[in-house]
C-alpha positions in Angstrom: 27.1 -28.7 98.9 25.5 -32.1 99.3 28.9 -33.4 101.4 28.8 -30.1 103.5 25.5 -30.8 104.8 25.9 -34.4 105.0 29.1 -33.6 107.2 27.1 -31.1 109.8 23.9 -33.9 109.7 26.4 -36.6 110.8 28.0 -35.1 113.3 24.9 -32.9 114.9 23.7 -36.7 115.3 26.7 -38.4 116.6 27.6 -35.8 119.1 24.0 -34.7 120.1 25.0 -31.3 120.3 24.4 -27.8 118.1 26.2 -28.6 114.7 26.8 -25.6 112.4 27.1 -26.6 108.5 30.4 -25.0 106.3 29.0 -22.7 104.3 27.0 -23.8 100.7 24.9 -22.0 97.8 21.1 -22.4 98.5 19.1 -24.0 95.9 15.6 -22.6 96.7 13.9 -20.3 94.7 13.2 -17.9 97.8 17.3 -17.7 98.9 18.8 -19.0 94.9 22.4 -18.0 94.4 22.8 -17.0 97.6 25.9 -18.3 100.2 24.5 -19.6 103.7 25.0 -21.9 106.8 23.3 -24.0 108.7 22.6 -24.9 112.3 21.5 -28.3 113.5 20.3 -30.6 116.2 19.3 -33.8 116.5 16.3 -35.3 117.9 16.3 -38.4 119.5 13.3 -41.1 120.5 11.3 -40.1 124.0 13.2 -42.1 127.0 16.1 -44.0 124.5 19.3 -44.0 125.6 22.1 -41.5 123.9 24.9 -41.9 126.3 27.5 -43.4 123.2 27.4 -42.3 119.8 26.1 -45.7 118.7 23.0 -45.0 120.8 22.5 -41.4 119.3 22.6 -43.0 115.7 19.5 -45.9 117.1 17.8 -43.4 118.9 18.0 -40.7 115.7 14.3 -39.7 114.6 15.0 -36.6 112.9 17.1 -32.9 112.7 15.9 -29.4 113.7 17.3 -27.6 110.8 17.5 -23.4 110.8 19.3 -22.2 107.5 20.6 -18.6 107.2 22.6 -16.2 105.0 25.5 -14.7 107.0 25.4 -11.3 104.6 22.0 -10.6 105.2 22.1 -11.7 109.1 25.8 -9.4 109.4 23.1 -6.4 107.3 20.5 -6.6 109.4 22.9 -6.4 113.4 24.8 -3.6 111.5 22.0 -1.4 110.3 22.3 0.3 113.8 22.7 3.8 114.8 25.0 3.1 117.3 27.2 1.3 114.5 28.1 3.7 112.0 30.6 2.4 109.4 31.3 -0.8 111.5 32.9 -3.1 109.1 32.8 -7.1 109.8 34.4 -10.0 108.1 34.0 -13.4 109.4 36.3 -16.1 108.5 35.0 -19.5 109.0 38.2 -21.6 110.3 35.9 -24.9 110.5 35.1 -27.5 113.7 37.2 -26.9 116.4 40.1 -29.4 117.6 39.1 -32.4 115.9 41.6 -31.8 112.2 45.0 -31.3 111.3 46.5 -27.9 110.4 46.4 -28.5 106.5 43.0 -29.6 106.6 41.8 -26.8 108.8 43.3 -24.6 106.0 41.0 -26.1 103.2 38.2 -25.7 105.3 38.6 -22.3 106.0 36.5 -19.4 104.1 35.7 -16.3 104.0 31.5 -16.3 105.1 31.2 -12.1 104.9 33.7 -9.7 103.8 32.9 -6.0 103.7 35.7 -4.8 101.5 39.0 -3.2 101.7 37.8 -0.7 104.9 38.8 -3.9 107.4 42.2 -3.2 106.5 42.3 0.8 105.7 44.7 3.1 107.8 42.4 5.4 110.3 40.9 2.8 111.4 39.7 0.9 114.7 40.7 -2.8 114.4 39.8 -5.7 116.3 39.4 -9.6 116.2 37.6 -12.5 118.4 37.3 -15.7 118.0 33.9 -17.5 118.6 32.3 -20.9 118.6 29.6 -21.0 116.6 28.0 -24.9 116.4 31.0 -26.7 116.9 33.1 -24.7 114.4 35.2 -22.0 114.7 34.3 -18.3 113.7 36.8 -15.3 113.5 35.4 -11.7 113.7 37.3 -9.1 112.4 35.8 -5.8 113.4 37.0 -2.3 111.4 35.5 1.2 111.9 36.3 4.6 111.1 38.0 6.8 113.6 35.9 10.1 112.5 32.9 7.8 113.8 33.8 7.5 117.3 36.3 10.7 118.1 34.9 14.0 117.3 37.5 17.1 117.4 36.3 17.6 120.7 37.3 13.9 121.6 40.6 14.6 119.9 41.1 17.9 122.0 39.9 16.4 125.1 43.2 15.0 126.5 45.1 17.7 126.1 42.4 20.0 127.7 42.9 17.3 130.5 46.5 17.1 130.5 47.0 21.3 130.4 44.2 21.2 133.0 46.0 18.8 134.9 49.6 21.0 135.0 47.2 24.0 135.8 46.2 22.2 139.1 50.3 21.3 139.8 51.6 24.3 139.4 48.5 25.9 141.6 49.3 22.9 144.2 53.1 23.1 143.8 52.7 27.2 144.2 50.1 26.8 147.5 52.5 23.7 149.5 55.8 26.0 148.5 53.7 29.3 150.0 52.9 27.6 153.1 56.3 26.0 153.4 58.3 30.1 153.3 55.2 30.9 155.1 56.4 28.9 158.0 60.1 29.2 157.6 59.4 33.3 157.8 57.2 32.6 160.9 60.1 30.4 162.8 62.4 33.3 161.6 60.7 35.9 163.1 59.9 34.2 166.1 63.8 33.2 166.9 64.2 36.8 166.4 61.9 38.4 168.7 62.9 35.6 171.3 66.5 37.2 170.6 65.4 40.4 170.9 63.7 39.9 174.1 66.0 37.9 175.7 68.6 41.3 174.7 66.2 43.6 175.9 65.9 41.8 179.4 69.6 41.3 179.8 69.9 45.1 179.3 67.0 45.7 181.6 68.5 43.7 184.4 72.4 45.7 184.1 70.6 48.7 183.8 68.7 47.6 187.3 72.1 46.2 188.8 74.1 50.0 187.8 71.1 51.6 189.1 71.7 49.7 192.5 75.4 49.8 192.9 76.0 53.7 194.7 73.2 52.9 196.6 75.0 50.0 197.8 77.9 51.5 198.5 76.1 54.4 200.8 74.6 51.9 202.9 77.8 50.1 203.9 79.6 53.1 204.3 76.7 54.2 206.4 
């Protein structure tokens, strides 16, 4: 415990930035037993230099030191209505960039696990990755199905989908109505432009028969 804290101390001051701690058992009587974490930064002399690292280490006057326990802090953004059954583990995969596979795979632990329900069938799954001081935090997130989709939520797309065909077929049935609709009328109208054009061509023989003896008297005549 004493080289984990020694480690995040070290570097919160040689990089002058947020340093979270790997995770340790507290000692105190208030916290005793108990696995935390904490966050760091350093605080440097009023108007001294900290450009290099070997100015943050001369100008160094102290730490701001803020010490938590990630089951209780997980407890506490979990006891939510809107988060029923939310399950979170976070794996702790140690400072970012700065270490070699195999020694990023001794430095990672396990900081919260809520049991078997991260990995149970029927369930929403998801991970991120996030940077928390310096290291590197995975969240895997797990949640019950049954908490999120009701039977009405189940139903729901296929009330959409058979809604959906309904409004087809009534679309396909209205386009294909209008489309006869207008074939008919262009049928009808060739027809009756037939017709007429009959009708007048009888009309006009009748007219010229109905002419012809009268011709014929008057040239006689």
């Amino acid at each position: 415990a004493d080289a984990v804290r020694r480690e995040s101390v070290e570097r919160a001051r040689e990089t002058g930035r947020t340093t979270a701690s790997g995770s340790y058992i507290l000692l105190s009587t208030a916290g005793k037993g108990r696995e935390a974490t904490s966050l760091r930064l350093a605080v440097y002399r009023k108007g001294a230099p900290v450009a290099t690292p070997q100015q943050r280490r001369d100008a160094f006057a102290g730490m701001l030191n803020v010490t938590f326990a990630v089951p209780e802090l997980v407890a506490k953004a979990l006891n939510h209505p809107a988060t029923p059954g939310l399950g979170l583990r976070i794996i702790d995969h140690g400072y970012r960039g700065e270490q070699s596979a195999a020694a990023a795979a001794t430095q990672t632990r396990v900081l919260h696990d809520p049991g078997p329900t991260v990995h149970t069938r029927g369930h929403f799954h998801g991970q991120h990755s996030i940077p928390v001081g310096q290291r590197e935090w995975m969240l895997a997130f797990s949640a019950p199905r049954s908490a999120f989709v009701t039977s009405a939520g189940v139903a729901l797309p296929w009330v959409v989908l058979l809604g959906g065909l309904a409004m087809t077929m009534l679309l396909f049935g209205l386009v294909r109505s209008l489309t006869t609709s207008n074939v008919r009328s262009l049928r009808l109208a060739r027809q009756i432009t037939e017709d007429l054009r009959n009708s007048e061509a009888r009309l006009a023989e009748a007219q010229r028969e109905a002419a012809g003896p009268q011709l014929r008297d008057a040239i006689f005549q």
